[in-house]
ROROLO-793248 format. One record per residue (C-alpha): residue in three letters; chain; x, y, z. Coordinates in pm, 1 decimal. Layout:
(r ALA; A; (X; Y; Z))
...
//
This chain:
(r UNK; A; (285.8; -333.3; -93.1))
(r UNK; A; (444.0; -158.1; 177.4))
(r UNK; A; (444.2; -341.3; 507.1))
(r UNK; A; (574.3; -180.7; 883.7))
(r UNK; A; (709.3; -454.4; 1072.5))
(r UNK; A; (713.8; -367.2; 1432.9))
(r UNK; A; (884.3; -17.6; 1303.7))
(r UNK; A; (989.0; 229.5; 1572.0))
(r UNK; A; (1153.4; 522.9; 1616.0))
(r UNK; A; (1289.3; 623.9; 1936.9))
(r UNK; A; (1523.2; 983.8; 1904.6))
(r UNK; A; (1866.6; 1032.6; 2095.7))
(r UNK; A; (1705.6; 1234.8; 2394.2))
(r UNK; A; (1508.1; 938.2; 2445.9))
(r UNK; A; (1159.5; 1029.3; 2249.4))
(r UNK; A; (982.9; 800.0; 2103.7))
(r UNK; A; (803.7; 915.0; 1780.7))
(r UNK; A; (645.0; 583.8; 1687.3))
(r UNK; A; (625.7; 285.3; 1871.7))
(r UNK; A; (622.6; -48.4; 1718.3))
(r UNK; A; (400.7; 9.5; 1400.3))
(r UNK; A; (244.3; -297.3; 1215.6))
(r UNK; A; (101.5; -188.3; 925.5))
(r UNK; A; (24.5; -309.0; 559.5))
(r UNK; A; (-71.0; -75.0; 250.0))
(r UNK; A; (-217.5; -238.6; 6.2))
(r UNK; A; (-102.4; -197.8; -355.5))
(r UNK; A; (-298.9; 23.7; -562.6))
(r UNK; A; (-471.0; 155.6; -334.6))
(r UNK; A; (-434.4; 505.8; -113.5))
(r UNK; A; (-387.3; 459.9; 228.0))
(r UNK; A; (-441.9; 745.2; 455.0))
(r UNK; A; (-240.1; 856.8; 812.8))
(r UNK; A; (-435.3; 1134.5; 970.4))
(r UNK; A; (-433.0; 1205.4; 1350.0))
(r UNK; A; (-326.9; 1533.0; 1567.0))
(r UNK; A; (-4.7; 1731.9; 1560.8))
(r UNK; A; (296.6; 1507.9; 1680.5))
(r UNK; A; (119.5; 1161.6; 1652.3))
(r UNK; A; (430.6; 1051.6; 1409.5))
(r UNK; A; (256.3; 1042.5; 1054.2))
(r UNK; A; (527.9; 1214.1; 887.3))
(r UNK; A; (806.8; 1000.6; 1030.1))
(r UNK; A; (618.3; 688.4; 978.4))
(r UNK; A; (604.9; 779.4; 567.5))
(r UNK; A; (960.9; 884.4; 645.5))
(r UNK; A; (1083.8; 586.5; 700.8))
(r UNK; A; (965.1; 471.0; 391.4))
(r UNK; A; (1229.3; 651.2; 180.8))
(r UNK; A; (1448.4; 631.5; 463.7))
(r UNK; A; (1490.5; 986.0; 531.4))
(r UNK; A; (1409.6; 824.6; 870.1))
(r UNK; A; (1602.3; 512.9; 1002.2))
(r UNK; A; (1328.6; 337.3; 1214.0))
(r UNK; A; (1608.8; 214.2; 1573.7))
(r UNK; A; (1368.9; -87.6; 1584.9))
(r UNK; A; (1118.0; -299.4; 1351.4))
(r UNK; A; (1168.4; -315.4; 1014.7))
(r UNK; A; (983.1; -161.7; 689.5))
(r UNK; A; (935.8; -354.4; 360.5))
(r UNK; A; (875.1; -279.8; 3.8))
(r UNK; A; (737.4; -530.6; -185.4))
(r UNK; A; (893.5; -818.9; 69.3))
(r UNK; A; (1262.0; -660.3; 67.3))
(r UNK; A; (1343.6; -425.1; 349.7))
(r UNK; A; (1418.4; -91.1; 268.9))
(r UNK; A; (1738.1; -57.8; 477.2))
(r UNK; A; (1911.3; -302.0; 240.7))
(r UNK; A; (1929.9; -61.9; -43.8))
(r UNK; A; (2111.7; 274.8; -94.8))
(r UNK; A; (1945.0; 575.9; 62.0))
(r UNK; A; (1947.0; 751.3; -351.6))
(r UNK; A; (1842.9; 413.5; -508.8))
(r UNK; A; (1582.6; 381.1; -308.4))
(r UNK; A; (1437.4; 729.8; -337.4))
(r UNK; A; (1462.5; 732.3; -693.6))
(r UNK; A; (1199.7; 488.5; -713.9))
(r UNK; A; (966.6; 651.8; -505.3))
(r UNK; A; (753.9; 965.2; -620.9))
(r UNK; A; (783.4; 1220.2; -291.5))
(r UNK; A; (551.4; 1515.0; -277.1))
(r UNK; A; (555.0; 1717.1; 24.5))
(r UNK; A; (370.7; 2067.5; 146.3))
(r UNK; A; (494.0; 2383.7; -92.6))
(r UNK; A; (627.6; 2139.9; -378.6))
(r UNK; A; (1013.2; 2164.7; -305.9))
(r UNK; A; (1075.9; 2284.8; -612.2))
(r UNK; A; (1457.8; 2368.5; -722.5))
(r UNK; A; (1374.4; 2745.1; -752.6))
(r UNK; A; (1629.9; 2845.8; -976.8))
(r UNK; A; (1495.7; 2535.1; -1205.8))
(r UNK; A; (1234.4; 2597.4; -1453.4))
(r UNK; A; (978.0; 2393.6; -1438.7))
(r UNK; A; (1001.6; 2155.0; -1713.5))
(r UNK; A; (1349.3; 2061.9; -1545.1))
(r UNK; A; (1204.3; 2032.2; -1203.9))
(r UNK; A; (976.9; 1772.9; -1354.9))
(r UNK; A; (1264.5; 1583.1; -1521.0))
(r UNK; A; (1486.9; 1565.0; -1197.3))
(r UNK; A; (1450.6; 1225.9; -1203.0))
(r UNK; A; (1496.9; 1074.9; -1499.3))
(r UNK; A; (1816.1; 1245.7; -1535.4))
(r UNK; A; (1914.6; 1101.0; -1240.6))
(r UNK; A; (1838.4; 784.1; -1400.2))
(r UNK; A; (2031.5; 832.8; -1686.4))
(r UNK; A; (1792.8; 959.5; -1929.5))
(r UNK; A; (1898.2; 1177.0; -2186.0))
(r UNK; A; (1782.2; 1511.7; -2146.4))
(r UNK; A; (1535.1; 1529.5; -2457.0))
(r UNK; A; (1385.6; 1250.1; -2349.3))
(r UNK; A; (1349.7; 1352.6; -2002.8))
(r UNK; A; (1242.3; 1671.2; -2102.5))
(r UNK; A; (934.2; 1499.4; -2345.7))
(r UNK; A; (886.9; 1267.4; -2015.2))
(r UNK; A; (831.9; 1614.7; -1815.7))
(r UNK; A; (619.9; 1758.0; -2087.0))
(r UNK; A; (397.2; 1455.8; -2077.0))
(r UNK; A; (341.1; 1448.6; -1695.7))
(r UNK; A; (271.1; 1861.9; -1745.9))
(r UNK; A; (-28.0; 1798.3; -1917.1))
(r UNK; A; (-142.5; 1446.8; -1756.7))
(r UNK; A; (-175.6; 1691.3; -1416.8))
(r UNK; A; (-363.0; 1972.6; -1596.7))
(r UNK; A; (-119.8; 2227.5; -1665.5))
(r UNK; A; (-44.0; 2380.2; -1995.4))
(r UNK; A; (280.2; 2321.8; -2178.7))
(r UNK; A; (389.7; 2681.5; -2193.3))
(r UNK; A; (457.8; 2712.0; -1827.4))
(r UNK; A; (711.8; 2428.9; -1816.0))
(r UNK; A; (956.1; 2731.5; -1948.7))
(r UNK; A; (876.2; 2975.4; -1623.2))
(r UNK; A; (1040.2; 2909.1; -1318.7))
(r UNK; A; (855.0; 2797.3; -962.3))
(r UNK; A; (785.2; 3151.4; -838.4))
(r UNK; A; (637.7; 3233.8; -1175.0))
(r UNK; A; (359.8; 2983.8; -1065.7))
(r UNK; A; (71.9; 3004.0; -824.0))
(r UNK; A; (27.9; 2789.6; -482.0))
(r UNK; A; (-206.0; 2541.5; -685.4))
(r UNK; A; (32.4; 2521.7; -953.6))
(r UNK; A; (337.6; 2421.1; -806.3))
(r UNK; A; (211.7; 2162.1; -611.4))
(r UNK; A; (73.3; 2013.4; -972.4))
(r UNK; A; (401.6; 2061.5; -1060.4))
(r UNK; A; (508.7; 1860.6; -720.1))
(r UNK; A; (315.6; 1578.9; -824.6))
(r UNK; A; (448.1; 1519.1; -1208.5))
(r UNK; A; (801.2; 1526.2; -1098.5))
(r UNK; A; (714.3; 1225.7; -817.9))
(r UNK; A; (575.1; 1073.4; -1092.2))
(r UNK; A; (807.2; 1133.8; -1370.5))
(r UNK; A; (999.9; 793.1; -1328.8))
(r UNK; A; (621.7; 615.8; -1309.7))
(r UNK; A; (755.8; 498.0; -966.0))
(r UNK; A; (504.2; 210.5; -783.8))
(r UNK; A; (510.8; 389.7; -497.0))
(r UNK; A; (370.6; 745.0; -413.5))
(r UNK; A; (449.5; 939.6; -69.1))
(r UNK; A; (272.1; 1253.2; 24.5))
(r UNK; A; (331.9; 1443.5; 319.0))
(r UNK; A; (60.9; 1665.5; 351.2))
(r UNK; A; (111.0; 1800.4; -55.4))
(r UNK; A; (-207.4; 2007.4; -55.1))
(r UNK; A; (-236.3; 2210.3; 283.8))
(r UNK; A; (-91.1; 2517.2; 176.9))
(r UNK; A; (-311.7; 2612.3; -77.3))
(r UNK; A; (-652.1; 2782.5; -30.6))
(r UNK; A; (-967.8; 2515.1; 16.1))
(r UNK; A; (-1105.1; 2621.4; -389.5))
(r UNK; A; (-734.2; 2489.0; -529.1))
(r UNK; A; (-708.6; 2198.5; -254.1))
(r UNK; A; (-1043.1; 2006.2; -383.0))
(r UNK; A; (-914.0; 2077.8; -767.2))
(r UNK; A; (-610.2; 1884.5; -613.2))
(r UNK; A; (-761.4; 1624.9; -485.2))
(r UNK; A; (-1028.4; 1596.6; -739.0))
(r UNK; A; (-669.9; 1597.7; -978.3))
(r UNK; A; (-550.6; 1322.7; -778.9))
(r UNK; A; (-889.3; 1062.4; -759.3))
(r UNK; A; (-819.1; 1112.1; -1158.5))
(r UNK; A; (-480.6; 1032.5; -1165.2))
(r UNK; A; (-529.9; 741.5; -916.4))
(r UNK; A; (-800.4; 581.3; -1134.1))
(r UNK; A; (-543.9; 616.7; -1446.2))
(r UNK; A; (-220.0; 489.0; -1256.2))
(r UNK; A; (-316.1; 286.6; -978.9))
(r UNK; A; (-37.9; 335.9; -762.1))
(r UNK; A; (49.5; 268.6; -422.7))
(r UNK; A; (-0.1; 597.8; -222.2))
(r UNK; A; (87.0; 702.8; 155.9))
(r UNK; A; (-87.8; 996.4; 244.6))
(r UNK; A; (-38.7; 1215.1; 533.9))
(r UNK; A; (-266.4; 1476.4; 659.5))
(r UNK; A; (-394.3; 1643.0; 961.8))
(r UNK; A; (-767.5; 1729.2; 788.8))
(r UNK; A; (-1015.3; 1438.8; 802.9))
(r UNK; A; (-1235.9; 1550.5; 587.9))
(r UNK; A; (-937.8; 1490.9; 309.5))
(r UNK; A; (-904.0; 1205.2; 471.4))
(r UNK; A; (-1231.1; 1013.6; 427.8))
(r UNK; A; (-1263.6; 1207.2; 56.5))
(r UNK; A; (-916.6; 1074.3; -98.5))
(r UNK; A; (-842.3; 731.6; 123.9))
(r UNK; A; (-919.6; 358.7; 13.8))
(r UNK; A; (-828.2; 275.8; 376.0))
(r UNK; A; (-772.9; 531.0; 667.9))
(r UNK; A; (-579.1; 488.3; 952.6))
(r UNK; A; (-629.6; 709.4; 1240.2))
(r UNK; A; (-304.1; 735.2; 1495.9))
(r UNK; A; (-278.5; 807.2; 1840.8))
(r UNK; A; (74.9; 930.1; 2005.4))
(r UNK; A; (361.6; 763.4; 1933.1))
(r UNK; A; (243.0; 637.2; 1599.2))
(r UNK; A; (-5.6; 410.8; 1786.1))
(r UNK; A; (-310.0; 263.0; 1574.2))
(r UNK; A; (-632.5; 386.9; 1689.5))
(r UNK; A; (-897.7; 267.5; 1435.6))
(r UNK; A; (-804.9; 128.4; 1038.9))
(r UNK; A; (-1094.1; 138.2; 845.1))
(r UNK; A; (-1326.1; 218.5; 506.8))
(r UNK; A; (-1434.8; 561.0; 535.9))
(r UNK; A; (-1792.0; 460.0; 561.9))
(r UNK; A; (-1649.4; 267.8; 805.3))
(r UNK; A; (-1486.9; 499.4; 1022.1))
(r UNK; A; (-1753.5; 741.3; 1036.6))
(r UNK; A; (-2055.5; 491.1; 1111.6))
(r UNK; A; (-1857.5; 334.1; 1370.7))
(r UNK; A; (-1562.2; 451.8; 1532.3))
(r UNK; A; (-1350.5; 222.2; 1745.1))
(r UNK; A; (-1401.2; 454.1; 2064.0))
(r UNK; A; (-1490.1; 810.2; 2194.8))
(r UNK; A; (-1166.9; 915.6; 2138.0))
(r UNK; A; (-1166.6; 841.8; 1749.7))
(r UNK; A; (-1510.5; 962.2; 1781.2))
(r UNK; A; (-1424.2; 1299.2; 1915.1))
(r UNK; A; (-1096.0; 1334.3; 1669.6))
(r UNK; A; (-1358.3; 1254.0; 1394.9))
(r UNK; A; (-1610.6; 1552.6; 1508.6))
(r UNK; A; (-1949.5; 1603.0; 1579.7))
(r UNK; A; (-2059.6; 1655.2; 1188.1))
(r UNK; A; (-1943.0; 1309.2; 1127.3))
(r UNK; A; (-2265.0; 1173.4; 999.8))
(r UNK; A; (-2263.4; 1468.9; 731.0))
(r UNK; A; (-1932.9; 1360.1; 618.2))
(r UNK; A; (-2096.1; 1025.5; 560.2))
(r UNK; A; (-2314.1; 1227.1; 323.4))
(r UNK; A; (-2037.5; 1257.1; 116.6))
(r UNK; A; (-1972.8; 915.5; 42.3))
(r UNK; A; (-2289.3; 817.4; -72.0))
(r UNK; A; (-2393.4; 894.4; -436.8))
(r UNK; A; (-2688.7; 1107.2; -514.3))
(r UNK; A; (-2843.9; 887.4; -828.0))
(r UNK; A; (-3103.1; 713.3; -576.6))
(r UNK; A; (-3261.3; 1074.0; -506.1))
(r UNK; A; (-3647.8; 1036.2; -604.7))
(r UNK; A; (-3690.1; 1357.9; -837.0))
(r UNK; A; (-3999.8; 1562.3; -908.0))
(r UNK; A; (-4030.2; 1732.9; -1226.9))
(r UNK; A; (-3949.0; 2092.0; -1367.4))
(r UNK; A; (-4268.0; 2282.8; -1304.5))
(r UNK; A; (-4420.6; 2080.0; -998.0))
(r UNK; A; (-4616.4; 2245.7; -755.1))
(r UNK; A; (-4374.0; 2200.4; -516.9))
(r UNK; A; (-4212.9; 2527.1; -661.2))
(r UNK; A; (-4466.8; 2761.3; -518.8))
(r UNK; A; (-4427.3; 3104.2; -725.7))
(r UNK; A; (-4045.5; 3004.1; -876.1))
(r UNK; A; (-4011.6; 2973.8; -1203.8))
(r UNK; A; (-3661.2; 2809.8; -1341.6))
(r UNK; A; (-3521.1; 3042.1; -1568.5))
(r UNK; A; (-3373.4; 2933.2; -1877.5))
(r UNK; A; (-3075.0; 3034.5; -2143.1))
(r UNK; A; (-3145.1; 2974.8; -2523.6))
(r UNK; A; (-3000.8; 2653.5; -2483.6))
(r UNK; A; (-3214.1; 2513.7; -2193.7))
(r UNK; A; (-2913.8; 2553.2; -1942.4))
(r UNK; A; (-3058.8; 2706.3; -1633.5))
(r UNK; A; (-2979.9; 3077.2; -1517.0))
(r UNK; A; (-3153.1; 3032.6; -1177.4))
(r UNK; A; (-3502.5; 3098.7; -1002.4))
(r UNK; A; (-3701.1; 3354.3; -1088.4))
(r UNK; A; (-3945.8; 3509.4; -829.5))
(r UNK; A; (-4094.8; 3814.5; -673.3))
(r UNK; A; (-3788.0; 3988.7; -584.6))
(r UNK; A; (-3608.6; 3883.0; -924.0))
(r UNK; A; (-3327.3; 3651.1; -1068.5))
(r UNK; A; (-3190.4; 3398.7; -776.7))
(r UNK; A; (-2898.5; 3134.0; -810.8))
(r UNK; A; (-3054.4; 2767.0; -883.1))
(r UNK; A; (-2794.3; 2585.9; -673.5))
(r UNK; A; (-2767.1; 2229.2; -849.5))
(r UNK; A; (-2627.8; 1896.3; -881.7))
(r UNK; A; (-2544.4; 1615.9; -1091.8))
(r UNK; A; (-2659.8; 1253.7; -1011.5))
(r UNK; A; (-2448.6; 1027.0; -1130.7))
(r UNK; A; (-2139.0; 1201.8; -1025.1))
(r UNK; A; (-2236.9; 1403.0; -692.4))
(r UNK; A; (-2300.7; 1310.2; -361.7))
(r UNK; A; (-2592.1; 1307.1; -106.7))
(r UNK; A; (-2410.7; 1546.3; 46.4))
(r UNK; A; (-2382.2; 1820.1; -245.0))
(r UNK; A; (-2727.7; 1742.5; -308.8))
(r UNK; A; (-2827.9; 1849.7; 85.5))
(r UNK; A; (-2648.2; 2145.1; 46.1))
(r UNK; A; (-2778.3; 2256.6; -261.7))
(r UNK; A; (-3156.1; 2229.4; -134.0))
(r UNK; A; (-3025.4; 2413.5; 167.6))
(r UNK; A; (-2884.8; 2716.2; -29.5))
(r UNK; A; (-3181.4; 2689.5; -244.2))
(r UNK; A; (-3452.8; 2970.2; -184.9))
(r UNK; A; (-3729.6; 2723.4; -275.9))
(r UNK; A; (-3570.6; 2462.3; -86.1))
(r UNK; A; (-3518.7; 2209.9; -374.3))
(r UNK; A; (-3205.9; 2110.1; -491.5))
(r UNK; A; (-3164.8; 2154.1; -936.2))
(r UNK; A; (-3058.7; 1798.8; -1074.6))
(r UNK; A; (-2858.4; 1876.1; -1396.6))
(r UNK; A; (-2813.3; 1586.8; -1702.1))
(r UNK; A; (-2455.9; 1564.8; -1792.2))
(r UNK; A; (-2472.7; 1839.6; -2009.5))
(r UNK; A; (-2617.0; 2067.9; -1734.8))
(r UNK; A; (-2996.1; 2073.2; -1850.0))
(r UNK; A; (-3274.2; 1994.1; -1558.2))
(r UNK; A; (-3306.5; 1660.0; -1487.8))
(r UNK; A; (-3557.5; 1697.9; -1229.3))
(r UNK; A; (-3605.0; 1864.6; -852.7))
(r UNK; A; (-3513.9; 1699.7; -523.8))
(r UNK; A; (-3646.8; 1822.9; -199.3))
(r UNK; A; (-3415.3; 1786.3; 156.1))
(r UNK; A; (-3695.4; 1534.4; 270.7))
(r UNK; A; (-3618.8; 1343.2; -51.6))
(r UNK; A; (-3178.5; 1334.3; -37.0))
(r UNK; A; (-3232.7; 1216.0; 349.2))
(r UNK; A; (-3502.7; 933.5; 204.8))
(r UNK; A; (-3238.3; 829.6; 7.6))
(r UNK; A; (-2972.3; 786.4; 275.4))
(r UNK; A; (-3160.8; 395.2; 310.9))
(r UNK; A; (-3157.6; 367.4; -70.0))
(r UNK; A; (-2801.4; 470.5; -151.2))
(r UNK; A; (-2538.2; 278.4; 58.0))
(r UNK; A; (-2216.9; 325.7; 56.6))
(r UNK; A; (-2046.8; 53.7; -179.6))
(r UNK; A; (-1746.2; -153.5; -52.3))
(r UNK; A; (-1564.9; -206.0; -384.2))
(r UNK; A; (-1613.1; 51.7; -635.0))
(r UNK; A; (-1360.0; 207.4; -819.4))
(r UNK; A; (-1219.7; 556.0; -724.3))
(r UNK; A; (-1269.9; 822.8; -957.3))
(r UNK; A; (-1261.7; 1195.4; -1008.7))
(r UNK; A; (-1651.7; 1124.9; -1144.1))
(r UNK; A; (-1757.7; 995.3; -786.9))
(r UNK; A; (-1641.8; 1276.2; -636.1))
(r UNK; A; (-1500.0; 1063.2; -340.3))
(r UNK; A; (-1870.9; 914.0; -336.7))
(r UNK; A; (-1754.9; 541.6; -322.8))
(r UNK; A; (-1513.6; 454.2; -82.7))
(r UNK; A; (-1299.3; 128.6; -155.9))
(r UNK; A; (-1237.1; -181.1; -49.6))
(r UNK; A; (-1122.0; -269.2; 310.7))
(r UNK; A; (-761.7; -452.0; 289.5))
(r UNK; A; (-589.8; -598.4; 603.4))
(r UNK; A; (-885.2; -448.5; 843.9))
(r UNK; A; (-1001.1; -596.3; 1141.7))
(r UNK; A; (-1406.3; -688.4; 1029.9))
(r UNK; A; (-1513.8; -404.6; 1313.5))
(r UNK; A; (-1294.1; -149.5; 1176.4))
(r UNK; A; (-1093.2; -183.8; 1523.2))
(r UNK; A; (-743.8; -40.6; 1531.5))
(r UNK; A; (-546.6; -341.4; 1353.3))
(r UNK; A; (-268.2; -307.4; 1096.9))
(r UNK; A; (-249.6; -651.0; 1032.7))
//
């Protein structure tokens, strides 16, 4: 657990970044800061690793306080992933990866396996740990970001905004890549970010921070978006709000109709050889069948998919992407008082984000306490 005692930061000129922070995160879990420009969520994770001395307050890992250890000790147990990777350019990338453990003593074969390992546990293939960083793309590097924070299999996991950089297709195969690791390694995971939709799709808990590192509203994100402390976390949150909640419900409470009902006017569901759907056919020819899977999507992919639909029903696929059924949009909002949100499941890459977890060291009105 990391705990903020009363942790401030006030700069020479007199700023204060953060002011008095309380604040537990739970092991195992991810925690996420999000709030505007300037609010301090990058020099509250700072002072984690100590690349920023809090001048008040103290921060603890795991009951000791940080500021007893070396600066390098310290760091070296703590997995660090920040925007654009910070790779060593003129590295490759298998040595990037094995930073680390070298650091640590390891010999360098063994690092080297170590690196080759963490490669492939974050979905990259094992030829490019020879190229170098800039022989990579956006998406790739940051992968490569991640398996060098983890290469020691640190407790700990801070990440300063890791996937902003990258364009929004790579950033959810990140942060599907990350629900996946999380649900392997259970670690302990500060997250910063400015976005709150990545917010309320990646955090266990999410605090939302005011200036000077102040505490506006900690909370589930079910939580959060049902009931926001006040108009200002409301506003910060946005208007869609209750279509983000979409997205944390699962979509296996949808009442289905079957392939063929009436409710598909003249549409017929086109099929391959293997029963796999190639879309709706009608009058004007071959249309996509915009689909989704129930016992991994959301209520919220299933809304959009009978909105893109041109018959207005969404395709619900069986695991192996044959028809399951049909949903209409009257049928995914039915199911909004059928499929709540559950307090306690497990975070996976299958959910999709769908189940948000368990609310640690919350006040019980999701009001804006640390502790």
């Amino acid at each position: 657990m990391i705990t903020f005692d009363g942790a401030a930061k006030r700069h020479p000129d007199g700023t204060t970044a953060v002011r008095g922070l309380d604040l537990d995160v739970p092991a195992g879990q991810i925690t996420v800061l999000v709030g505007p420009s300037g609010c301090g969520k990058t020099t509250i994770l700072r002072m984690v690793n100590r690349m920023v001395e809090p001048t008040a307050g103290r921060v603890l890992l795991d009951g000791a306080d940080v500021s007893a250890l070396p600066p390098a000790q310290l760091r070296r147990g703590i997995g660090y992933v920040i925007q654009q990777a910070g790779l060593f350019p003129h590295r490759r990338v298998v040595d990037n990866v094995a930073t680390v453990p070298r650091l640590l003593g390891w010999d360098r074969r063994r690092a080297r396996a170590r690196a080759a390992e963490l490669l492939e546990l974050v979905g990259l293939e094992p030829e490019l740990g020879r190229r170098y960083p800039a022989q990579l793309s956006g998406g790739q590097q940051q992968r490569v970001g991640v398996a060098r924070a983890l290469a020691a299999d640190p407790p700990v996991l801070l990440m300063d905004e890791p996937f902003s950089a990258v364009d929004p297709l790579v950033r959810t195969g990140l942060q599907e890549e990350l629900l996946r690791l999380q649900s392997e390694l259970h670690k302990t995971v500060l997250f910063v970010t400015h976005d709150i939709e990545e917010a309320v799709r990646l955090g266990d808990r999410v605090v939302v921070l005011r200036k000077h590192g102040e505490i506006a509203q900690l909370a589930d994100p079910h939580t959060l978006l049902t009931r926001p402390a006040d108009d200002g976390v409301a506003a910060f949150l946005g208007r869609d709000r209750g279509l983000r909640g979409l997205g944390l419900r699962p979509a296996d409470h949808i009442e289905l109709l079957p392939v063929g009902h009436p409710a598909q006017h003249d549409w017929e569901l086109a099929l391959d050889p293997d029963g796999r759907p190639l879309g709706w056919r009608g009058p004007t020819g071959l249309h996509p069948a915009p689909s989704f899977h129930p016992g991994r999507d959301t209520l919220r992919t299933a809304l959009d998919a009978a909105v893109l639909s041109p018959t207005g029903l969404a395709l619900a696929l069986t695991p192996d992407h044959r028809p399951l059924g049909l949903a209409t949009r009257t049928a995914v909002v039915t199911a909004l008082d059928a499929a709540p949100p559950q307090a306690a499941a497990p975070r996976t890459v299958e959910a999709r984000a769908a189940l948000p977890g368990a609310v640690a060291h919350a006040s019980p009105d999701g009001g804006p306490h640390g502790r």
